[in-house]
C-alpha positions as CSV (number, residue, x, y, z in Angstrom):
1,X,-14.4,31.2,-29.7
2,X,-12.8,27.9,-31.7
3,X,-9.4,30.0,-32.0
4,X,-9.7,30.8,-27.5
5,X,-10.1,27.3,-27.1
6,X,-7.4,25.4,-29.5
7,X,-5.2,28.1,-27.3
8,X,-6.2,26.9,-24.0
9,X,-5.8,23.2,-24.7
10,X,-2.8,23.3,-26.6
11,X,1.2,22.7,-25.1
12,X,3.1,25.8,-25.0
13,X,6.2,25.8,-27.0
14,X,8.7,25.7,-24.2
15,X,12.4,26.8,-25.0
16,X,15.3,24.5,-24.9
17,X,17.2,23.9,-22.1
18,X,20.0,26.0,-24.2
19,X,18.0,29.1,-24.4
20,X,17.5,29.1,-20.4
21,X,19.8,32.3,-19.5
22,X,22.6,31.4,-16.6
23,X,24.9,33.9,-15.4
24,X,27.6,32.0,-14.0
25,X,29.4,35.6,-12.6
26,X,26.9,35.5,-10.1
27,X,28.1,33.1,-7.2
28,X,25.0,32.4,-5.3
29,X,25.2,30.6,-1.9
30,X,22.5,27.7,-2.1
31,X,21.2,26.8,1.7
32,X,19.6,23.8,2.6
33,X,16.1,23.7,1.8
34,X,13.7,23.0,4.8
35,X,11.4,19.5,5.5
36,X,8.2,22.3,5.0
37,X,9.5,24.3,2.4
38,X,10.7,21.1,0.2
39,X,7.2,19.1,0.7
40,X,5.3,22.5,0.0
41,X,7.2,23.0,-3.4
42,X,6.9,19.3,-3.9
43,X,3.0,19.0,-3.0
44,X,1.9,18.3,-6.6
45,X,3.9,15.3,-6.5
46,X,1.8,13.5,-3.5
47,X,-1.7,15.4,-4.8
48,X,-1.0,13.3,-7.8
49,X,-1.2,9.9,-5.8
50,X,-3.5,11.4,-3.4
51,X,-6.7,9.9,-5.0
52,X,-5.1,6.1,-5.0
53,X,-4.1,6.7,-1.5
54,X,-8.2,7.3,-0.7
55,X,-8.6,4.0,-2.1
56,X,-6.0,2.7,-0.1
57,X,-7.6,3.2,3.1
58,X,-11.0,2.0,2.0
59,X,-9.4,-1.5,1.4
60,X,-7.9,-1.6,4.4
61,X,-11.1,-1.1,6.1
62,X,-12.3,-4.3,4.1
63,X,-8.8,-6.0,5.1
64,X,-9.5,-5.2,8.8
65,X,-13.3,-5.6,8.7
66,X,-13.8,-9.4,11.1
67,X,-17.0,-10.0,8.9
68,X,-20.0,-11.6,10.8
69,X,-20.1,-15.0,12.4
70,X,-19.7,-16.3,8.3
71,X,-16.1,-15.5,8.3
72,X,-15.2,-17.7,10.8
73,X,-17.3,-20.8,9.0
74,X,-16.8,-20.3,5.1
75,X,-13.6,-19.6,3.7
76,X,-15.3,-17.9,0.5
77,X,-16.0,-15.0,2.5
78,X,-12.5,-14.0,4.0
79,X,-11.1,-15.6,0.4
80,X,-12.9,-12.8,-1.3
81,X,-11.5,-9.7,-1.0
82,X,-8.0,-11.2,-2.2
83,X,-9.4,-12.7,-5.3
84,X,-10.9,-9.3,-6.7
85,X,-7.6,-8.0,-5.6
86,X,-5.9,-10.3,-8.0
87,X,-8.6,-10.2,-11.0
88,X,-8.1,-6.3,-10.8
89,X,-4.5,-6.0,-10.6
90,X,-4.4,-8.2,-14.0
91,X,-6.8,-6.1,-15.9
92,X,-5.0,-2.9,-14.5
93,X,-0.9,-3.6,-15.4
94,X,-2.4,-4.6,-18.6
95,X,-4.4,-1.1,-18.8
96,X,-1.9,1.0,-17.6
97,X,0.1,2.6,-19.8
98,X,-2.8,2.2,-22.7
99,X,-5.4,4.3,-21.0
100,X,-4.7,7.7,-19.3
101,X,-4.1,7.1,-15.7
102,X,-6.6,9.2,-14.6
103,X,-9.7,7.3,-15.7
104,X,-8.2,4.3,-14.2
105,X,-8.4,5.8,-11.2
106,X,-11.6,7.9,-11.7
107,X,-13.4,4.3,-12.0
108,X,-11.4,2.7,-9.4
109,X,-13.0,5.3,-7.4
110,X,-16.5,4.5,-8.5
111,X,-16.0,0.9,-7.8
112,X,-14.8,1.9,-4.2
113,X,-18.2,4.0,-3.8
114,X,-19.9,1.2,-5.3
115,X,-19.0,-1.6,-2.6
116,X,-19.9,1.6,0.1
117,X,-23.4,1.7,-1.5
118,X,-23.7,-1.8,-1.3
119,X,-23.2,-2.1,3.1
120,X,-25.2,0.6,3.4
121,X,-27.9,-1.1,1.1
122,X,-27.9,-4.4,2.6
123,X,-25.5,-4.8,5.3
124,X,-26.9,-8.4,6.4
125,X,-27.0,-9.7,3.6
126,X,-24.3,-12.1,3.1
127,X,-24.6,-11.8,-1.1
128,X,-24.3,-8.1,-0.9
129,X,-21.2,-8.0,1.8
130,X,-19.8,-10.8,-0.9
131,X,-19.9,-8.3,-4.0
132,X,-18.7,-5.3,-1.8
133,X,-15.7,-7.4,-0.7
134,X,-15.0,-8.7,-4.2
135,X,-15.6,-5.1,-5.7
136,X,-13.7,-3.0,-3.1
137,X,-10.7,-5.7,-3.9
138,X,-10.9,-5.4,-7.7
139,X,-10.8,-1.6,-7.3
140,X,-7.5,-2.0,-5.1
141,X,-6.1,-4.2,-7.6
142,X,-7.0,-1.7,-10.5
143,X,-4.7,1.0,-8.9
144,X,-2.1,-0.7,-7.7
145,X,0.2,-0.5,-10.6
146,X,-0.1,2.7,-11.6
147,X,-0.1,3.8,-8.4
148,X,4.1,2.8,-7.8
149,X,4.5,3.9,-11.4
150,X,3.3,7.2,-10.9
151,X,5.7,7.3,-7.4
152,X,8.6,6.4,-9.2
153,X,8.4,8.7,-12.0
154,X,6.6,11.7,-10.6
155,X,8.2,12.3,-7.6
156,X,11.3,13.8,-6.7
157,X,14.7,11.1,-5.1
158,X,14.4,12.7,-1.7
159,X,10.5,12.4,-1.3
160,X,10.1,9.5,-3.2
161,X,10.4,6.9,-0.6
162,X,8.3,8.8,1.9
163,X,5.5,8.6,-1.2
164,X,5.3,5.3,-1.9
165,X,5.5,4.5,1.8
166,X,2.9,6.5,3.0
167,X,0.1,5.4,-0.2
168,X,1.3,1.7,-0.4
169,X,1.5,0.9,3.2
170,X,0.8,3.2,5.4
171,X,-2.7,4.1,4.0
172,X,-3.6,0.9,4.0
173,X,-2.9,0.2,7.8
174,X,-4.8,3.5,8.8
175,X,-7.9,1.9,7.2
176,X,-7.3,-1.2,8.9
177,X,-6.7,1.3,12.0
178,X,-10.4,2.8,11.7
179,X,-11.9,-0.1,11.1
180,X,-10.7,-1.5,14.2
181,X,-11.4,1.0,16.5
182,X,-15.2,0.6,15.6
183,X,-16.1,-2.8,14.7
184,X,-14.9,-3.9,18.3
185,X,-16.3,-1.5,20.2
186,X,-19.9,-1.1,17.8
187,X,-22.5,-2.2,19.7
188,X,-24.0,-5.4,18.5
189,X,-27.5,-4.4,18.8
190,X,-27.3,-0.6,17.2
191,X,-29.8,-0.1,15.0
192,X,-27.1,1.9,12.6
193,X,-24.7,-1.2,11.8
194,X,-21.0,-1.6,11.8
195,X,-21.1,-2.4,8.1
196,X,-23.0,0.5,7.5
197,X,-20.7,2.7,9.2
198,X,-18.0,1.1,7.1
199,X,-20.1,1.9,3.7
200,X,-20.3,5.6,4.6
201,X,-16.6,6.0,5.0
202,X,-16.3,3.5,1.7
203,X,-18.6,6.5,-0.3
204,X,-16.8,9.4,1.2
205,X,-13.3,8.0,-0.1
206,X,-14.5,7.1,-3.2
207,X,-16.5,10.7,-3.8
208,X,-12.7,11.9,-2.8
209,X,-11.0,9.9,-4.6
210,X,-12.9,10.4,-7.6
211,X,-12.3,14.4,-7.2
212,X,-9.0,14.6,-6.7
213,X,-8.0,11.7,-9.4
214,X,-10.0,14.5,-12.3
215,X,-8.7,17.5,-10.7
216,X,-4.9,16.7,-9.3
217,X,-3.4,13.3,-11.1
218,X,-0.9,14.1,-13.9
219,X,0.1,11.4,-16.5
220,X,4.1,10.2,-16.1
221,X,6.4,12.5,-17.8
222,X,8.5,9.6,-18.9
223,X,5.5,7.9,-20.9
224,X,5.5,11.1,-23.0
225,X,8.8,11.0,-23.5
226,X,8.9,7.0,-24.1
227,X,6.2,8.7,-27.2
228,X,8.9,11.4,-28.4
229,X,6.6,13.9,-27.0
230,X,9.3,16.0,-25.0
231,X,7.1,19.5,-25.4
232,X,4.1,17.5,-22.6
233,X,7.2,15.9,-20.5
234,X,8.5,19.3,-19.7
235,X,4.8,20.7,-19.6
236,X,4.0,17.8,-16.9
237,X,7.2,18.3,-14.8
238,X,6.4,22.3,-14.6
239,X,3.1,21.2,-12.6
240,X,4.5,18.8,-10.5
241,X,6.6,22.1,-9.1
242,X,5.4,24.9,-7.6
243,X,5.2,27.9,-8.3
244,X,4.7,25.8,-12.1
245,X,7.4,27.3,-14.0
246,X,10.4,26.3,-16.1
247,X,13.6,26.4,-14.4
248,X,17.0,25.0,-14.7
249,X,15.4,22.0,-12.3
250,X,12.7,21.0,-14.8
251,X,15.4,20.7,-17.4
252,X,17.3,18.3,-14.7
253,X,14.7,16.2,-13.8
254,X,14.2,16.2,-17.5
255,X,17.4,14.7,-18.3
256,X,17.1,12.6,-15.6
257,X,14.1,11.1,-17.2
258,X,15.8,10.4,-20.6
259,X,18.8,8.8,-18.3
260,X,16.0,6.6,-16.9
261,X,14.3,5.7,-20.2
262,X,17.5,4.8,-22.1
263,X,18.8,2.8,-19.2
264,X,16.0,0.8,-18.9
265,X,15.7,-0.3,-22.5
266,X,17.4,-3.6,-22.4
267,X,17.4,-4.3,-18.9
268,X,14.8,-7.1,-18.4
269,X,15.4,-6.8,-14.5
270,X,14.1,-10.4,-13.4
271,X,16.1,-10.2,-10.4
272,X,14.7,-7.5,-8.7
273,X,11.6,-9.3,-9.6
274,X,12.7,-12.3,-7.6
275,X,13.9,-10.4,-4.8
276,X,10.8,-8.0,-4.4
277,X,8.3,-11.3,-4.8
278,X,10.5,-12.9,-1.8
279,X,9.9,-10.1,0.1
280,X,6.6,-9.4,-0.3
281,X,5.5,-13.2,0.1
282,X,7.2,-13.5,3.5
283,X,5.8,-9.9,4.5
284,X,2.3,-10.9,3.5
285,X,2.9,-14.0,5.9
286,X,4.0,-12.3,8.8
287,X,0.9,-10.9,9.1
288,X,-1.4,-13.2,7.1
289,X,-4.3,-15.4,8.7
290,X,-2.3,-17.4,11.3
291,X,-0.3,-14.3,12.9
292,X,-4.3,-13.1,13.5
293,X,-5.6,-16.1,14.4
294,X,-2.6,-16.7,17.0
295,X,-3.0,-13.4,18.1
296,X,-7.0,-13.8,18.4
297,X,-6.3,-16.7,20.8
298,X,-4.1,-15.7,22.8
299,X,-6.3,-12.5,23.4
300,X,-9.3,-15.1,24.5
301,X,-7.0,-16.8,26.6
302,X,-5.3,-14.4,28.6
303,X,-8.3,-11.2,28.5
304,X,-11.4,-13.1,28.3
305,X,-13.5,-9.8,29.1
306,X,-11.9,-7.2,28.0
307,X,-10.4,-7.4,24.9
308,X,-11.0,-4.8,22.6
309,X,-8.4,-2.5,23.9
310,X,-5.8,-5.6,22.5
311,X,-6.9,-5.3,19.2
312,X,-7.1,-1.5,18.7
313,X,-3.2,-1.7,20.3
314,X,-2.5,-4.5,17.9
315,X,-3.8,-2.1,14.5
316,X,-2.5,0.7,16.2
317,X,1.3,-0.6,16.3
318,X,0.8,-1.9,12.7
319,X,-0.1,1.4,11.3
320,X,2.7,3.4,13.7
321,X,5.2,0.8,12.1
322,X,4.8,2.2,8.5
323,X,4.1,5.5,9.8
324,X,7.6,5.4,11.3
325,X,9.3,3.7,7.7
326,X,7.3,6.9,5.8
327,X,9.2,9.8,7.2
328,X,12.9,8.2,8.0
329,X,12.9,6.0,4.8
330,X,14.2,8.7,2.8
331,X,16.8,9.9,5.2
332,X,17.6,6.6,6.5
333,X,17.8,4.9,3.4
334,X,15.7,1.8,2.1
335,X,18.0,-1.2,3.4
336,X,18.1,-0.2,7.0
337,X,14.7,-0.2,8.3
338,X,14.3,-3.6,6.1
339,X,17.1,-5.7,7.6
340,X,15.5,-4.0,11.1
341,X,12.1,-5.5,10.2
342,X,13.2,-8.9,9.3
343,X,15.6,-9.4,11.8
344,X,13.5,-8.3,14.9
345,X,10.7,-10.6,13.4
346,X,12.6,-13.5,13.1
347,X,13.5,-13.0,17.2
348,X,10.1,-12.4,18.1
349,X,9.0,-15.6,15.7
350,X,11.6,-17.9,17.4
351,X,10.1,-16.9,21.1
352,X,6.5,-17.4,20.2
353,X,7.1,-20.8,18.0
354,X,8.7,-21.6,21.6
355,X,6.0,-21.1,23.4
356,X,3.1,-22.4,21.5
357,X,5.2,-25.7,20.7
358,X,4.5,-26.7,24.8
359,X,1.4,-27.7,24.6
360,X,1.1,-27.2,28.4
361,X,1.4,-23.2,27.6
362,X,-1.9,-22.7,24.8
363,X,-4.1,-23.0,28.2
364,X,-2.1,-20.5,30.4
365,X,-3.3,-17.4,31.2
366,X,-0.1,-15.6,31.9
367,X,1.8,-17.1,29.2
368,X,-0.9,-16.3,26.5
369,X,-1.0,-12.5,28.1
370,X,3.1,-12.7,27.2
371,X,2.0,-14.0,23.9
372,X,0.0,-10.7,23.2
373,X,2.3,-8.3,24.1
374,X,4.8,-10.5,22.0
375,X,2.9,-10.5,18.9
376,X,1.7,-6.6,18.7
377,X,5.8,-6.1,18.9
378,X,5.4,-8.8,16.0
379,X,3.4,-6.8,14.3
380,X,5.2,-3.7,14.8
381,X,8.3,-4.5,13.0
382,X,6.8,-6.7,10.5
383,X,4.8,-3.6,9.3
384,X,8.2,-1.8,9.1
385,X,9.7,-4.7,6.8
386,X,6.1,-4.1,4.5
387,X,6.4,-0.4,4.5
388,X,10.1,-0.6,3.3
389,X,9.4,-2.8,0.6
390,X,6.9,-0.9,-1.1
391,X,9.5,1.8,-1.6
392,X,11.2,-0.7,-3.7
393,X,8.3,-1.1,-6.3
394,X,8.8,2.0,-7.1
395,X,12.3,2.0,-7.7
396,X,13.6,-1.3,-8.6
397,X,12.0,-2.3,-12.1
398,X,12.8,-1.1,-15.6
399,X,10.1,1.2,-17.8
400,X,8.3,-1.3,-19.9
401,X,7.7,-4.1,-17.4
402,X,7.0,-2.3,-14.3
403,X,3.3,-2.3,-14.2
404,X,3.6,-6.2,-14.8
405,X,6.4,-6.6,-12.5
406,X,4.3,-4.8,-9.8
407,X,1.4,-6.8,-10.4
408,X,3.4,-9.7,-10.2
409,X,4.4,-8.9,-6.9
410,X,1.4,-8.2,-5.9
411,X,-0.2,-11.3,-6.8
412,X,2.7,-13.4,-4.7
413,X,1.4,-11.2,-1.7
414,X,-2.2,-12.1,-2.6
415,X,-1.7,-15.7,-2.9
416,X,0.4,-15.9,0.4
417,X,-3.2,-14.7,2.1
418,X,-5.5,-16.6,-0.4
419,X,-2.9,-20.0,1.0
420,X,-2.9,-19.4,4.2
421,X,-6.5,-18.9,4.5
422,X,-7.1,-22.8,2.1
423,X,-4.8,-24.6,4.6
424,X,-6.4,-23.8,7.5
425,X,-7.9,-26.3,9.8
426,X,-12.0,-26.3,10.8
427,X,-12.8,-25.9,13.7
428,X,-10.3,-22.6,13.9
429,X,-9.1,-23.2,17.5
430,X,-7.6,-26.9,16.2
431,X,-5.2,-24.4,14.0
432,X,-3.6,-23.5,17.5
433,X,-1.9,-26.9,17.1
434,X,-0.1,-26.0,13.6
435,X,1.3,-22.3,15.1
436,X,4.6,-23.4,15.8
437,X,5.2,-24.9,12.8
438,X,4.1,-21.7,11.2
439,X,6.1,-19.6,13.7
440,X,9.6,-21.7,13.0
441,X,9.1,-21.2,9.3
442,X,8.7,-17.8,9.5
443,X,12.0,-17.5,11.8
444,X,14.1,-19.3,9.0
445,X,12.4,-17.0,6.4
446,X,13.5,-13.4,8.1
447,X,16.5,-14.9,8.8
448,X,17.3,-15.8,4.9
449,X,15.7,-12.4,3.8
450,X,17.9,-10.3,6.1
451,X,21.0,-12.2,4.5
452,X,19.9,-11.4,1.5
């Protein structure tokens, strides 16, 4: 029974590239593969980010989640989510390559069912919605390195963009999606809360999560390598491809690997640190507290009765707009739908600065209905400038500093949110004052990110 096991648990001894028979007499016509048949060989690939994507939408649910009347009074409680977000993406880029990548995610996933447990517990409580928010934000922050390292090195050039898309940005907007639909239409006097609601769908990603990060998520093939361990690099690159054999594309993704790693040895790669941080700061502040809050008022202004079809539009286009970037990012290319983004937001922030900065327009009905419509196309693009950034964390940073480099990022984009949110005026409606300030500066900065 010992000698059964070793054998199951050991690498198999796979031939060198050398030894794979060719017959170069037989002239074979290759046709282009289809979009089905290339994602179905592929499939391994996005199973193996599938769990962090899980997680993914359960923070957005917290992102999108209004909060009781306290969120509108205390700044701790909106401040929350975004400083677990920040104390858990430390502790992971420092954890990621040391511990397997799995059990990172595996308690990431506990954590997420954790903060569920809590709103179903408790859900007036204003201690218990506190630690769910702070614990659903650590467990974000915990994955998010690993989650663009495992994109960049697991998956294949012509899916990778739609990857790291569709987990970084796009699942987080379809969270934020769901949570919108309900929490404005939940009836305030249900005896089955919205928070509870939001605590069973917070459990049933984390159960997921937790089952697909044991059963599906494969460790980087390039970390075995980075180890001399060659025999598990080509062992992990035969899963990722179905039907999970070794073929002539193994070995070439293989050397592609080894390309990579000695590339990236003494490449330090602080500009693409610089440029991703700019990026991802003005991204987070197109659609940070004051885009919400001017799109908030303007919704009281101009539908003072019914307004909870302007918000599920206004989620709705966010989530479309990195929808959109995750299936024509790899055809279209990265730049494109980026320089799109930032330049359309930079219109649309000129011609609402515009408007708020006569005072004569905050109490007009019409013009704040203009306002609306205005700011969901706001939204729209400057989700499409988001979701094409995140492609770039995947991409743009050398092997031994990426997990920091992401995290760095990341922690730009948190303290955009956690700054907005400090500078703030009390009462909120005073802030409607200060919007064409923030409107102008955010023309000026798409304008000198598309130039860049």
């Amino acid at each position: 029974m010992q000698d059964t096991s070793a054998k199951r648990h050991t690498v198999p001894n796979y031939p060198p590239q050398s030894a794979v028979p060719a017959f170069p007499a037989l002239a074979t016509i290759e046709k282009p593969e289809g979009c089905f048949k290339r994602n179905s060989k592929n499939k391994p690939q996005s199973n193996s980010s599938g769990a962090a994507a899980l997680i993914f939408i359960s923070a957005g649910m917290f992102l999108g989640d209004p909060g009781p009347r306290v969120y509108f009074t205390n700044k701790h409680w909106p401040m929350s989510w975004f400083i677990g977000a920040i104390v858990g993406v430390i502790l992971g880029a420092n954890i990621c390559n040391r511990i397997p990548k799995k059990l990172i995610t595996c308690f990431a996933a506990l954590l997420v069912t954790v903060s569920g447990i809590l709103l179903v517990a408790d859900p007036r409580s204003e201690d218990a919605l506190l630690a769910a928010r702070y614990i659903n934000g650590c467990a974000l922050g915990l994955v998010f390195p690993l989650t663009f390292v495992l994109v960049g090195e697991e998956c294949v050039k012509s899916l990778r963009g739609m990857n790291a898309a569709a987990v970084g940005s796009m699942c987080l907007q379809l969270g934020s999606f769901i949570q919108s639909i309900y929490s404005f239409s939940w009836p305030q006097d249900a005896l089955f809360d919205g928070a509870q609601k939001m605590g069973i769908l917070s459990i049933f990603c984390g159960f997921l999560s937790f089952i697909m990060a044991y059963t599906m998520q494969l460790e980087s093939p390039i970390l075995y390598l980075a180890h001399g361990q060659e025999e598990k690099a080509i062992d992990i690159l035969r899963r990722l491809l179905r039907p999970f054999t070794v073929t002539h594309e193994t070995y070439e993704q293989l050397s592609e690997h080894k390309q990579y790693l000695a590339e990236s040895c003494d490449i330090i790669g602080l500009p693409a640190l610089l440029k991703l941080s700019f990026y991802r700061a003005f991204s987070a502040a197109s659609t940070c507290f004051y885009s919400y809050f001017a799109f908030s008022y303007a919704v009281s202004i101009a539908f003072r009765y019914n307004d909870v079809w302007a918000y599920n539009v206004y989620s709705f286009l966010a989530w479309i707009g990195t929808l959109m970037v995750t299936f024509i990012i790899d055809s279209q290319g990265r730049r494109t739908p980026t320089i799109i983004g930032f330049f359309c937001c930079s219109c649309f922030s000129f011609a609402i600065g515009g408007i708020f900065n006569d005072k004569l327009n905050i109490r007009n009905r019409e013009t704040m209905a203009v306002v609306v419509f205005l700011l969901m196309a706001y939204q729209l693009f400057a989700c499409i400038s988001t979701a094409s950034s995140s492609v770039y964390l995947s991409e743009a940073f050398p092997l031994a500093v990426k997990p920091y480099y992401v995290a760095i990022t990341f922690i730009v984009e948190m303290c955009i949110h956690l700054l907005s949110i400090v500078i703030c005026s009390r009462p909120l409606r005073s802030n409607v004052y200060d919007l064409p300030e923030y409107f102008n500066t955010m023309d000026y900065a798409h304008a000198s990110a598309k130039m860049r």
